[in-house]
FIFIDREN-822688 format. One record per residue (C-alpha): x, y, z; residue in three letters. Coordinates in pm, 1 decimal. Example, Ala and Ser with C-alpha at 12.3 -4.5 7.8 and 13.67 -1.06 7.14 Angstrom:
# FIFIDREN-822688
         u         v         w  lolum
    1230.0    -450.0     780.0    Ala
    1367.0    -106.0     714.0    Ser
END
This chain:
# FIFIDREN-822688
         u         v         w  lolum
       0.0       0.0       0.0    Unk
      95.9     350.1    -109.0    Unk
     181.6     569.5     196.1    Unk
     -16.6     835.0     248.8    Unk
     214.5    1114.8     344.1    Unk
     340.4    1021.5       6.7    Unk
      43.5    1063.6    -200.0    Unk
       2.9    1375.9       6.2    Unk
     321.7    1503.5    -135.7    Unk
     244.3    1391.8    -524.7    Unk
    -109.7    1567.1    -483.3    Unk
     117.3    1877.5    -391.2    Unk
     342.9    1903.6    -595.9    Unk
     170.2    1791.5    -904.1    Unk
     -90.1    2082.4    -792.7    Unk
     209.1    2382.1    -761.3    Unk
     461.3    2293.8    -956.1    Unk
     332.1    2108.6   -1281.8    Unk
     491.0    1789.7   -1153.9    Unk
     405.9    1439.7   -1235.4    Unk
     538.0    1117.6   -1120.2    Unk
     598.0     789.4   -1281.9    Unk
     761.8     428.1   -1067.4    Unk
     987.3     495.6    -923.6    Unk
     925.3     873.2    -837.7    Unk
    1093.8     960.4   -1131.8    Unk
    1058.8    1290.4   -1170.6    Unk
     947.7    1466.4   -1544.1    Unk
     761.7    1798.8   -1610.0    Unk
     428.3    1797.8   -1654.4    Unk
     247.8    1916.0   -2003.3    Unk
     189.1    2240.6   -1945.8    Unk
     538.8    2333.1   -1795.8    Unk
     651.4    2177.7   -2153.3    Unk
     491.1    2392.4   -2322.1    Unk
     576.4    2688.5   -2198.6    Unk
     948.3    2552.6   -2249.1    Unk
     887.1    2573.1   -2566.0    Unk
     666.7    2930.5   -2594.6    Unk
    1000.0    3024.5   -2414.1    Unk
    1145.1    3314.3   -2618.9    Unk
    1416.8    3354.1   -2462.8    Unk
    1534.0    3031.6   -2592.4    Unk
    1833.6    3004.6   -2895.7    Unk
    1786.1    2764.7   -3158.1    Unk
    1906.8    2430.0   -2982.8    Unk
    1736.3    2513.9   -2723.2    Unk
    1433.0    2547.8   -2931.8    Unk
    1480.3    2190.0   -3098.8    Unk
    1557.6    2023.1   -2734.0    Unk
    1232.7    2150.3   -2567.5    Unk
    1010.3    2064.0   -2896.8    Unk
    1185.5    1713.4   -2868.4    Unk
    1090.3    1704.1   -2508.7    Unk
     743.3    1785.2   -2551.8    Unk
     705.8    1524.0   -2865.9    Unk
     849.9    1245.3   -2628.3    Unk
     554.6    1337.0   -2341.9    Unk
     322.2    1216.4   -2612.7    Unk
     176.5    1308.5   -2947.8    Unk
      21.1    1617.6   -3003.6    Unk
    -281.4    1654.8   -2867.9    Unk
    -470.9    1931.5   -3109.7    Unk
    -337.8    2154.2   -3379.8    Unk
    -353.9    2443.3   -3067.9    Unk
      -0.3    2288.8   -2942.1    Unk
     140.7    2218.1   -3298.1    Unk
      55.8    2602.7   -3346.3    Unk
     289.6    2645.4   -3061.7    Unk
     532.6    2455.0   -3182.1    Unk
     561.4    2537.8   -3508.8    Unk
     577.1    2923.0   -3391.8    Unk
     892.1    2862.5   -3178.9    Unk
    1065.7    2685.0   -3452.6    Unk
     954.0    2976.3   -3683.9    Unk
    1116.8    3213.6   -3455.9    Unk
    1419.6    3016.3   -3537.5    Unk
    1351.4    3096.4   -3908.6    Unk
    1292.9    2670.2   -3911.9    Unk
    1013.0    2721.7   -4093.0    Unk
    1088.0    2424.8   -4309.6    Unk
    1063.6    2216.5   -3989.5    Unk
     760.4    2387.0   -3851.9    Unk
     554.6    2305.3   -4147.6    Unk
     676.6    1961.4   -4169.4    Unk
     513.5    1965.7   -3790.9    Unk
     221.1    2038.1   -3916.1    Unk
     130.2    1863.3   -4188.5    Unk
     244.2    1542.9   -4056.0    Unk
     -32.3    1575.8   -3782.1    Unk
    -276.0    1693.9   -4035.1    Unk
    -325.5    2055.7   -3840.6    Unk
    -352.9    2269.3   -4178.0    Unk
    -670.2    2133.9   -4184.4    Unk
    -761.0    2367.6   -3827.2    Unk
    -789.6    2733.8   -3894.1    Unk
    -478.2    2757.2   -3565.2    Unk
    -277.0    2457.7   -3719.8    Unk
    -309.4    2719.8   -4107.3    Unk
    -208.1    3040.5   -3973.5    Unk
      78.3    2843.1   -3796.0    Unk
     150.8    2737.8   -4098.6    Unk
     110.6    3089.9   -4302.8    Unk
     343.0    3231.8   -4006.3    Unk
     592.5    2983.7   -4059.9    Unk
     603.9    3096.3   -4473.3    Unk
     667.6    3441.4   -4370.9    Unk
     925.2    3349.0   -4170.6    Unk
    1125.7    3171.4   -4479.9    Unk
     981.1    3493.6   -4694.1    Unk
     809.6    3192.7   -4844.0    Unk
     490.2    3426.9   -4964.4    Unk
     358.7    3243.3   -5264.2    Unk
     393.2    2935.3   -5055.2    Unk
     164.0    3125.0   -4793.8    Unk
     -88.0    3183.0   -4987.6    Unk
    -102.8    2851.7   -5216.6    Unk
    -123.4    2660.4   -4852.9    Unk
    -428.1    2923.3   -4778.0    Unk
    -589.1    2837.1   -5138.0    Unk
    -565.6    2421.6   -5030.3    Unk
    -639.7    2435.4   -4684.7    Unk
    -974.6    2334.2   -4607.5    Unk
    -951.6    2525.2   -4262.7    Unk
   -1206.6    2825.6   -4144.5    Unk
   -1010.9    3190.8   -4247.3    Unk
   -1065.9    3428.3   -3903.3    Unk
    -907.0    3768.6   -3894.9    Unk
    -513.7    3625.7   -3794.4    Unk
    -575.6    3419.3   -4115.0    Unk
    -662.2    3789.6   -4329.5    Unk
    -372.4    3956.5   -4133.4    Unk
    -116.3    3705.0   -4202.7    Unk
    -214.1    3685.0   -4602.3    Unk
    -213.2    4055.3   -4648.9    Unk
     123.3    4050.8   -4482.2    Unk
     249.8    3785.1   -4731.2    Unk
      98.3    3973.2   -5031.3    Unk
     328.4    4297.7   -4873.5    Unk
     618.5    4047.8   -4867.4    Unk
     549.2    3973.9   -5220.7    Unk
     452.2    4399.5   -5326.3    Unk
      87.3    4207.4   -5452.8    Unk
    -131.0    4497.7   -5332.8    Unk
    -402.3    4425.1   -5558.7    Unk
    -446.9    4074.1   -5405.0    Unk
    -403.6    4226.5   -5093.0    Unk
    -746.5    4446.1   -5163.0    Unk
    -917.3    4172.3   -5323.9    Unk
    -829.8    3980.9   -4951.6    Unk
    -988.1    4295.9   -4791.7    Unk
   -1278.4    4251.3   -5027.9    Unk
   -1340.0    3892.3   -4876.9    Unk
   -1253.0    3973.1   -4538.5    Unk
   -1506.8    4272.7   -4568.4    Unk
   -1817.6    3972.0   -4666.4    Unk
   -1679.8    3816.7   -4331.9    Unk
   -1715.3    4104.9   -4087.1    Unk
   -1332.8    4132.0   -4062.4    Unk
   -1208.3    4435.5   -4258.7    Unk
   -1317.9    4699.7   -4046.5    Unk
   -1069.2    4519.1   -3804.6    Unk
    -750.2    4757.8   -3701.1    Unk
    -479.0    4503.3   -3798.7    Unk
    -635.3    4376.5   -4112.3    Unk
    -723.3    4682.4   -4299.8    Unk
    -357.8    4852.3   -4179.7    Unk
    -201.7    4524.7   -4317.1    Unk
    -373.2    4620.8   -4648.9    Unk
    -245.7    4930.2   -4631.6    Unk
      84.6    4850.5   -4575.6    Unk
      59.9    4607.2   -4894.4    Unk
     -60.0    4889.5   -5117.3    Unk
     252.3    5094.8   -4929.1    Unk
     543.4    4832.1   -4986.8    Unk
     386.3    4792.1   -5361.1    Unk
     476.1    5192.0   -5392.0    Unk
      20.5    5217.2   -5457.4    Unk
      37.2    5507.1   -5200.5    Unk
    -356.8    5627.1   -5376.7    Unk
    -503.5    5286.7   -5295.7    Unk
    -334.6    5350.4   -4956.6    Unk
    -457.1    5676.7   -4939.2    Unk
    -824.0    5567.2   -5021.6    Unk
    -804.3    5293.6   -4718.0    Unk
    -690.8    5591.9   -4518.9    Unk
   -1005.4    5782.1   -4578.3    Unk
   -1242.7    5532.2   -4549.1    Unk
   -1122.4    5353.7   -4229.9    Unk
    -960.5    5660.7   -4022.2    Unk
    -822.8    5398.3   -3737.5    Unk
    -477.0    5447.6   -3589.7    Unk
    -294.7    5205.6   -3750.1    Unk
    -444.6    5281.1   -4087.7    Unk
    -356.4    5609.3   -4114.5    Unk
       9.4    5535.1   -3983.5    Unk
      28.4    5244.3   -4263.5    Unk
     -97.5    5519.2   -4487.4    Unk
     173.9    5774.3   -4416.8    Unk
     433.8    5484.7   -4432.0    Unk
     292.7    5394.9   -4838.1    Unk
     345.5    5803.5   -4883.0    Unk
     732.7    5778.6   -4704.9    Unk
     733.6    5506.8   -4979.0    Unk
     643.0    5697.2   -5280.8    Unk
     846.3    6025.1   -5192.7    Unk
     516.8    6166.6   -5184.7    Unk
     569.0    6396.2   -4836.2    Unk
     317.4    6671.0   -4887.5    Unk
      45.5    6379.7   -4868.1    Unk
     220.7    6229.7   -4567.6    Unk
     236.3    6562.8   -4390.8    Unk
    -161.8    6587.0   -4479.5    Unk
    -230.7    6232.3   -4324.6    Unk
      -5.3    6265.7   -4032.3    Unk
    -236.0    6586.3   -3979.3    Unk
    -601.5    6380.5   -3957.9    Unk
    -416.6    6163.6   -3733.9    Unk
    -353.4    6400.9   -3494.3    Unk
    -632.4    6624.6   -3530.2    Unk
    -868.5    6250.6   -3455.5    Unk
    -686.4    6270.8   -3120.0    Unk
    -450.1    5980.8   -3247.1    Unk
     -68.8    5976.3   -3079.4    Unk
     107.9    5697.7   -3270.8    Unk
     470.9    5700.3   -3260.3    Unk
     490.0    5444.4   -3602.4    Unk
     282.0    5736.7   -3809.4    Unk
     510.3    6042.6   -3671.8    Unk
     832.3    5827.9   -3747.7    Unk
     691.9    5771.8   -4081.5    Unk
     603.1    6171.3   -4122.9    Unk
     938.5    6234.8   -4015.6    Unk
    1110.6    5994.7   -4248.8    Unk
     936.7    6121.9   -4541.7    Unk
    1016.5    6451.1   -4465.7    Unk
    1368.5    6357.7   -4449.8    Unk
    1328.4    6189.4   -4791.8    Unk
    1150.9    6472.1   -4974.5    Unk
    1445.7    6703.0   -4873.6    Unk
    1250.1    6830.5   -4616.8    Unk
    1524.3    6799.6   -4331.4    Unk
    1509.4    7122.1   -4163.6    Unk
    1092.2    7059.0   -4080.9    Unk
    1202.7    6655.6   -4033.9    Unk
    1441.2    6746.3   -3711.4    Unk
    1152.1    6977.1   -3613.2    Unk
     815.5    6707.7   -3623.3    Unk
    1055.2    6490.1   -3465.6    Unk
    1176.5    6753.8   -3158.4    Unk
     767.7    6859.3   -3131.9    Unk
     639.9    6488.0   -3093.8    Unk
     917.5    6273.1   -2960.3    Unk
    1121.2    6536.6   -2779.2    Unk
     889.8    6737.7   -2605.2    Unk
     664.3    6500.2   -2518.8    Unk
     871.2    6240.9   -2299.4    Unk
     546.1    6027.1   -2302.3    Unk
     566.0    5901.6   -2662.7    Unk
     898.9    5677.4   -2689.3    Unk
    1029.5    5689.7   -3082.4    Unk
    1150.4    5336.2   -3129.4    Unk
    1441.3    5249.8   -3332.4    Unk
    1259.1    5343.3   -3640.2    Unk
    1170.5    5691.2   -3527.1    Unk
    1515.8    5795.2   -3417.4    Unk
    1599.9    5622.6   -3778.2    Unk
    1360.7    5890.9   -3952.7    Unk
    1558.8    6142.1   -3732.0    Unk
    1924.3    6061.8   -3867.9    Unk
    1809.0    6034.1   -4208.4    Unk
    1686.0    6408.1   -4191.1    Unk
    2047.1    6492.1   -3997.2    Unk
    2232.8    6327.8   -4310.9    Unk
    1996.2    6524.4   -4525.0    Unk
    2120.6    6832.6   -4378.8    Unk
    2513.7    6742.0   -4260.1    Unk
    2441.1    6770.4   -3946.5    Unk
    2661.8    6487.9   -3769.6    Unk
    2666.9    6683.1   -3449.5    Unk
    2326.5    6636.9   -3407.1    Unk
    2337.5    6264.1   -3566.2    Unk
    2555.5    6170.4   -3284.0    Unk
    2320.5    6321.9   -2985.9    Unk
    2061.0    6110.9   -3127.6    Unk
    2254.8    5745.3   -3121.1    Unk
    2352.7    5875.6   -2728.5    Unk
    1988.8    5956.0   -2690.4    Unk
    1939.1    5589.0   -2860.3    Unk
    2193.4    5457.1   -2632.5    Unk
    2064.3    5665.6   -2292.8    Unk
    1720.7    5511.6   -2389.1    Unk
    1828.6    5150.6   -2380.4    Unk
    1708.3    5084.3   -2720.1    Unk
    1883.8    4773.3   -2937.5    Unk
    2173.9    4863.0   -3099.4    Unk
    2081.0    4921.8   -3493.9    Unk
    2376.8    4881.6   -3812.5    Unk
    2172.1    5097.4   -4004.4    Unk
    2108.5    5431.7   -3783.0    Unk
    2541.7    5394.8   -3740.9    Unk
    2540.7    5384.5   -4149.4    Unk
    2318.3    5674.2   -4142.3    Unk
    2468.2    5914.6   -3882.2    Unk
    2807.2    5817.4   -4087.5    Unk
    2663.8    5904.8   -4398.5    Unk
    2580.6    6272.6   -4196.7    Unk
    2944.9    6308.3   -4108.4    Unk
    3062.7    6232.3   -4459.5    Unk
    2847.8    6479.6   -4618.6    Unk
    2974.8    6781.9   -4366.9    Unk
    3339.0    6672.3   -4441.3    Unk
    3222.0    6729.7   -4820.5    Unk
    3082.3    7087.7   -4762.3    Unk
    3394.2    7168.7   -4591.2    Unk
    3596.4    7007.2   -4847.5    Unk
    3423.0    7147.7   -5083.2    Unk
    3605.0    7493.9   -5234.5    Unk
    3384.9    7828.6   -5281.2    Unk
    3363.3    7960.8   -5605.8    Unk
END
């Protein structure tokens, strides 16, 4: 007979700590404490692998919910090859979780025409991660007008006036340089993250007067979003604009301690300073980058170099 202090203790710790216990007590995680091994991102690559192996030895999987979370960890490992090999082994493209794991994992590989032939075949229900994820393929792929014919669908399904689908749209039309069918998105769906996809297809285009006009409605809808004033800024800085580019970016990031720029704002910023020559300036915003804790970024170093090499050429350069 089992003692009963000791069942005590299995009740326990199976109850607190996700433990179970096999003959022996021989100790092994529990399910759930698997899985969130592996939704782990902390994790490297190996690490990855080992904790998916882990969790496949517990057992098969049980529904398409926990290849989904699989196949996402080994997509942020860019394994997408493996991840979709996950799932349709266990037949999960066939669950609308199991197909957007699977769409996920083709945007990880920058597999887009994969994406959406595996949408076309799958016999799953389409919700709104499904309509996000294609629309972000067709931007992969610069297909903006598939990417309104997918907002045309998703609109028959209830799902277009959703924020993340109809910005993804937008961003298509943006990344396929079709800053009017961007434009037209922006005025019939005036959400947040519309407009600031909006601004981002005008950056695109070169087309900053536009921009400047959008980035306007946003605010004046009550709208602070740091990804549409980065974009304002950048195609400011684009359109040759740099002396109003340093000053958008001083009135909404610098004045207002609230709204944090990103990487992408302070990006927007150095473009305008190598616009202009201004290195000095360049090089208070990557200690500003630095003071903030932000990840170091290659490509705001290129740019603040670029600034300094274009001051050295108007000193260099003799007066006639």
């Amino acid at each position: 007979t089992t003692c009963p202090t000791h069942e005590w203790m299995r009740r326990t710790l199976t109850k607190w700590h996700g433990w179970s216990f096999k003959a022996g007590w021989q100790r092994s995680p529990s399910r759930p404490v698997l899985l969130a091994e592996v939704r782990d991102r902390s994790l490297r690559c190996g690490a990855v692998l080992d904790a998916v192996q882990r969790l496949l030895r517990d057992g098969p999987l049980q529904n398409a919910e926990e290849g989904a979370i699989c196949a996402a960890a080994l997509s942020r490992q860019r394994l997408w090859e493996e991840a979709l090999q996950l799932l349709v082994k266990n037949e999960f493209l066939k669950e609308t979780a199991g197909l957007n794991a699977g769409i996920n994992a083709c945007r990880a590989g920058f597999q887009w025409e994969l994406a959406l032939h595996l949408a076309a075949e799958a016999s799953a229900t389409w919700d709104a991660v499904t309509y996000s994820m294609l629309l972000a393929a067709c931007s992969r792929g610069s297909s903006w007008e598939l990417a309104l014919e997918f907002l045309r669908n998703a609109a028959h399904v209830g799902f277009a006036r959703l924020s993340h689908v109809s910005s993804a749209a937008a961003s298509a039309c943006g990344r396929a340089s079709a800053w009017a069918a961007a434009l037209a998105l922006a005025a019939r769906d005036r959400d947040e993250a519309v407009l600031a996809a909006a601004i981002d297809a005008c950056r695109r285009a070169q087309q900053w007067e536009a921009a400047l006009a959008l980035f306007g409605t946003l605010k004046s809808s009550g709208h602070r979003s740091a990804a549409g004033a980065g974009a304002a800024v950048s195609a400011l800085a684009h359109g040759s604009r740099w002396e109003e580019a340093l000053h958008l970016f001083e009135s909404e990031f610098q004045l207002q301690e609230a709204m944090n720029p990103g990487i992408r704002g302070f990006a927007a910023a150095l473009q305008a300073c190598a616009a202009g020559g201004h290195w000095q300036i360049a090089l208070s915003f990557l200690e500003e980058i630095e003071r903030r804790q932000l990840p170091p970024d290659k490509r705001c170093f290129d740019i603040a170099l670029s600034a300094y090499r274009k001051a050295r050429e108007k000193v260099s350069r003799p007066s006639l």
